[in-house]
C-alpha positions in Angstrom: -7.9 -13.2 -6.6 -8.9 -9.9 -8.5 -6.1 -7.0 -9.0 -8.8 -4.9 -7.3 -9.3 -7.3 -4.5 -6.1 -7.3 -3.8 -5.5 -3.6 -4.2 -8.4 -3.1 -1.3 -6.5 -5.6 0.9 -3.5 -3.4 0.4 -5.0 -0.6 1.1 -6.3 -2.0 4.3 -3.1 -3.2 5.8 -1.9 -0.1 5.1 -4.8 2.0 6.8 -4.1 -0.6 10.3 -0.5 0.1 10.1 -1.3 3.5 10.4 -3.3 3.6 13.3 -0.6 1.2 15.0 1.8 4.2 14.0 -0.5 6.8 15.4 -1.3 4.8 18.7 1.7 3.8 19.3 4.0 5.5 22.7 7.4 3.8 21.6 8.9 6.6 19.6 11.4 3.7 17.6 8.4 1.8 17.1 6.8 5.1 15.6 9.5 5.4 13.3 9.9 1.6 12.5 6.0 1.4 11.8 6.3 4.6 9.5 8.7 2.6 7.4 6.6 -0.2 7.0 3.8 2.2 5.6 6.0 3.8 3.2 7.5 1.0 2.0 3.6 -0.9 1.7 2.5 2.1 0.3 5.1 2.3 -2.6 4.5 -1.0 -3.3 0.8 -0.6 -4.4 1.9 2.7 -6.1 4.5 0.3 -8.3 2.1 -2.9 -8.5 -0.9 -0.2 -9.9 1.2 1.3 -12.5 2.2 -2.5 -13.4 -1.7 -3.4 -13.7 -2.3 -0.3 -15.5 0.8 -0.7 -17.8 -0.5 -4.4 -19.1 -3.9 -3.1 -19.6 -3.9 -2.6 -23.5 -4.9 0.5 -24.9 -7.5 0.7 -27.4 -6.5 2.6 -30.2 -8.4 2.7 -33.3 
């Protein structure tokens, strides 16, 4: 699987976690679910700076 391919699946799971956050009545569920999408969220932020970071640079 492609970095990009998986970068889209990321960003997916993260767009239906926040729908579940915005649908949801339960306010601990609210707050448990908004948890879940900063810590996902980070996560691609840290794994895209890793992808980025072992992409050589070409310097002439």
């Amino acid at each position: 699987m492609s970095a990009d391919c998986q970068f889209d699946e990321q960003e997916v799971l993260i767009l239906r976690y926040r729908a579940l956050e915005r649908e949801v009545t339960d306010p601990l569920a609210a707050v448990l679910l908004h948890d879940i999408v900063q810590d996902l969220e980070a996560d691609l932020h840290r794994e895209r700076a890793m992808a980025l970071s072992a992409i050589p640079s070409s310097k002439s």
